[in-house]
C-alpha positions as CSV (number, residue, x, y, z in Angstrom):
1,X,125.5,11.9,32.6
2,X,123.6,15.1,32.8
3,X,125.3,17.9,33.4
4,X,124.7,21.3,36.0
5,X,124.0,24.5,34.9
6,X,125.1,26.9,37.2
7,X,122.0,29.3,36.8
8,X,122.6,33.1,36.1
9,X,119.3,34.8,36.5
10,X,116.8,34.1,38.9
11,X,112.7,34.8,38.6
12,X,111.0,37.5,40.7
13,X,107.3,38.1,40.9
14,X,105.4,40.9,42.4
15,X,101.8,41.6,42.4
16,X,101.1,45.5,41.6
17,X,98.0,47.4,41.6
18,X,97.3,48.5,37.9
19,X,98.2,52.3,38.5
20,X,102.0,51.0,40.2
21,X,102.1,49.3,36.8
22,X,101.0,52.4,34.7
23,X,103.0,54.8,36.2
24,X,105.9,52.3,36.0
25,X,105.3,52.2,32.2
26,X,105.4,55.3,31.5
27,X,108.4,55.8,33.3
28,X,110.9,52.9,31.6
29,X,109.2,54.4,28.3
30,X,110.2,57.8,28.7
31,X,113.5,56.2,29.1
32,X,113.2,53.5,26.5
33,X,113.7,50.8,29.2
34,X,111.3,47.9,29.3
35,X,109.1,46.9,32.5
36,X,111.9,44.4,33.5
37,X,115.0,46.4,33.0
38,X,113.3,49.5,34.5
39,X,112.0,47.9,37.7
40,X,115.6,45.8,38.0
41,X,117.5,48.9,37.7
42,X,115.4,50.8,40.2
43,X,115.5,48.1,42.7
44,X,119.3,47.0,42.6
45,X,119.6,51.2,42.9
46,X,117.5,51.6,46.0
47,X,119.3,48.3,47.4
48,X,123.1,49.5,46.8
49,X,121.7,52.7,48.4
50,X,119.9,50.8,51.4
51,X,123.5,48.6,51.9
52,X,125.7,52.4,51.8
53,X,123.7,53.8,54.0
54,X,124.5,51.0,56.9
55,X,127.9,50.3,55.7
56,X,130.7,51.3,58.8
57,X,133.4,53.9,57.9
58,X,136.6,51.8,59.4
59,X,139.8,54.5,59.7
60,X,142.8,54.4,62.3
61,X,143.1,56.3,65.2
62,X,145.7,58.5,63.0
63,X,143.5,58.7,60.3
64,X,140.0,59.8,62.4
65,X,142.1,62.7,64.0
66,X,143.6,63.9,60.7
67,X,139.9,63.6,59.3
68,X,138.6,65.8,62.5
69,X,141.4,68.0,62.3
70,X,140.5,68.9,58.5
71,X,136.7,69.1,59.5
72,X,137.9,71.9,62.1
73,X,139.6,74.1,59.8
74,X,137.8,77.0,58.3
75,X,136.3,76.6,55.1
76,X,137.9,78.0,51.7
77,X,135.9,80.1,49.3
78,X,135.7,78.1,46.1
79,X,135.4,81.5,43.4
80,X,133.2,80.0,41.2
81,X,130.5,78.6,43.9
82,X,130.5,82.4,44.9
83,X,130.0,83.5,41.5
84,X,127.4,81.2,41.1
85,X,125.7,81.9,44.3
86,X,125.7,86.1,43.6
87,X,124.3,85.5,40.3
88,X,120.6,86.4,39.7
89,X,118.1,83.9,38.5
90,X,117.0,84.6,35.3
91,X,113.5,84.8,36.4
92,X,114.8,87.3,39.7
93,X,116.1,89.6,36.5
94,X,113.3,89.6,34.3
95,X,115.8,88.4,31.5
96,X,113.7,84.9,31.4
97,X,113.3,83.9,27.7
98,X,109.5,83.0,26.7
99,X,109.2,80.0,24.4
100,X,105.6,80.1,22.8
């Protein structure tokens, strides 16, 4: 009696013009990926970001009014987002290292 595999990976075939591929190589070598695992990782990416993007925020009437209330408040200074955002750019100070 034979028996059923349940199959866990599925075959996917595209047809790429040669620079899509070259610049694709390049890329999954800079982050030692292969082809495969580079372009899988890239596409289940842009689809879990495709799926978030269209997926409803659900929140009780009690909840939505707390969560408008708190978007009506004034906004607190966070310090070191202030520090940050007062300091000079190292290339604004002329402080830059040169590497040569």
């Amino acid at each position: 009696m034979p028996r059923t595999v349940k199959r866990k990976e599925y075959p996917l075939s595209m047809r790429l013009p040669e620079a899509d591929i070259a610049i694709i190589d390049r890329a999954a070598a800079l982050r030692g990926r292969s082809r495969t695992d580079f372009v899988r990782d890239a596409a289940v990416r842009a689809a879990e970001d495709a799926l978030m993007e269209t997926a409803p925020i659900r929140m009780s009437p009690a909840g939505f009014k707390a969560f408008t209330a708190a978007l009506s408040e004034p906004g607190t200074a966070v310090p070191e987002m202030v520090e940050l955002f007062e300091r000079a750019a190292p290339w604004e100070t002329g402080r830059s290292k040169k590497r040569g």
